[in-house]
C-alpha positions as CSV (number, residue, x, y, z in Angstrom):
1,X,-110.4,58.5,-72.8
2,X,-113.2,56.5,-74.9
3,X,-115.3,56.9,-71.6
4,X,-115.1,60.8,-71.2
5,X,-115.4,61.6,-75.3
6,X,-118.6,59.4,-75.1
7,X,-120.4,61.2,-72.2
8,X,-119.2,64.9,-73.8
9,X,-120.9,63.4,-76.9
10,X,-123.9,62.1,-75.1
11,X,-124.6,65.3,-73.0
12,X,-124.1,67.6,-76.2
13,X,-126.7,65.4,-78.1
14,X,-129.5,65.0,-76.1
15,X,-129.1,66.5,-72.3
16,X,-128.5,70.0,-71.5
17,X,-128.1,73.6,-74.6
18,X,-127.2,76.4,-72.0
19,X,-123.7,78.0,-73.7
20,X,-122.5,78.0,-70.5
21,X,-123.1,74.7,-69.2
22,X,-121.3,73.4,-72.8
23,X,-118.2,75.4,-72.5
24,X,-118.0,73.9,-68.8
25,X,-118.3,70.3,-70.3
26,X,-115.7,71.3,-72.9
27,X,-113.5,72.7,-70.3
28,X,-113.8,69.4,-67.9
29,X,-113.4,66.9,-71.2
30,X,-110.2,68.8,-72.0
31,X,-108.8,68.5,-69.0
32,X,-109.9,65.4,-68.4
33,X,-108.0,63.9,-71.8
34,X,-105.0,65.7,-70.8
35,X,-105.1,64.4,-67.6
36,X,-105.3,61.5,-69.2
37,X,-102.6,61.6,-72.0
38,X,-100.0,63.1,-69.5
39,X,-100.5,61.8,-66.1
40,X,-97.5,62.9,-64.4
41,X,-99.4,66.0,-64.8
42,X,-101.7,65.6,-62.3
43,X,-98.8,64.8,-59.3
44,X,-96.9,68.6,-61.0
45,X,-99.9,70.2,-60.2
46,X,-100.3,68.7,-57.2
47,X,-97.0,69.0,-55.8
48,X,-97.3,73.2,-56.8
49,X,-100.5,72.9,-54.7
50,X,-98.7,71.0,-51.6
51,X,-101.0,68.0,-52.1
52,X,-98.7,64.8,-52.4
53,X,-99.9,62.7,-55.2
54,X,-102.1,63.8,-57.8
55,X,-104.4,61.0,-57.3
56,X,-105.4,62.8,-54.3
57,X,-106.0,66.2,-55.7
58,X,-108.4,64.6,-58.3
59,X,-109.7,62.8,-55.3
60,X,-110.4,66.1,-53.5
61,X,-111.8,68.4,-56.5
62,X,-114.4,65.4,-57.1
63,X,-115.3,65.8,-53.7
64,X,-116.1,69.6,-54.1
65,X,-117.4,69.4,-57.6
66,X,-120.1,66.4,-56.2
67,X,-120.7,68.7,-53.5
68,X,-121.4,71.6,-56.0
69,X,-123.4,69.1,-58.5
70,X,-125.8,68.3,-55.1
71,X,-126.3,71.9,-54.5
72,X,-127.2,72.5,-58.5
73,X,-129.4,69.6,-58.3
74,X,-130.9,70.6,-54.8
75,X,-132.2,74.2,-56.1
76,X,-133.7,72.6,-59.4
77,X,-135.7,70.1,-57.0
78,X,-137.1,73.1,-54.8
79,X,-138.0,75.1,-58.2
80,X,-139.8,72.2,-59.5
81,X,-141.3,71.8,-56.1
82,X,-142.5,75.9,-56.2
83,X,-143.8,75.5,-60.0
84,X,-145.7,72.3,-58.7
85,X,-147.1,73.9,-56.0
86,X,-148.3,76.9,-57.8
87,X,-149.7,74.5,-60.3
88,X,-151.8,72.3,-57.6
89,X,-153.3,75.7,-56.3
90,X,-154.1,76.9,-59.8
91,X,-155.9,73.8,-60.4
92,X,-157.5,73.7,-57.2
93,X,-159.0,77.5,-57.2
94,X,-160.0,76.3,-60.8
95,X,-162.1,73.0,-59.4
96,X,-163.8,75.4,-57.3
97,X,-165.1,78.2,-59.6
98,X,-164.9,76.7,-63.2
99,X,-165.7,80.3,-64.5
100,X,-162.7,81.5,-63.2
């Protein structure tokens, strides 16, 4: 629980200040210390969702959340790669005609 209050207080310090990306990390640190105060939780849920253990539903919504955090960090990557392009041919059409 030390582990997950830590991160939430590192990411709300210095990472990321969209309302909606802080609310998210709320959200996932709640669950995530309920999950951890009341285990047998996890296997409830996971029994109402036909999975057998909980273990293994936690083990398959990391899978899809990773898969989701790629994609999030795939579009950034090709944005920065649009802005860097954009700024190479800025610089470029201003090497060639410093008046510009």
């Amino acid at each position: 629980m030390a582990a997950i209050l830590l991160f939430a207080t590192i990411y709300f310090a210095r990472l990321r200040s969209r309302l909606w990306d802080r609310m998210l990390v709320l959200l996932f640190v709640g669950v995530g210390v309920g999950f951890i105060a009341n285990p047998g939780l996890t296997t409830v849920i996971a029994n109402h969702l036909g999975v057998g253990r909980g273990v293994d539903l936690l083990f398959y919504f990391s899978l899809v959340g990773f898969g989701f955090v790629l994609l999030l960090l795939f579009s950034r990557i090709r944005e920065l790669q649009r802005q860097v392009t954009s700024l190479a041919r800025e610089l470029a059409l201003h090497a060639a005609d410093p008046e510009r």
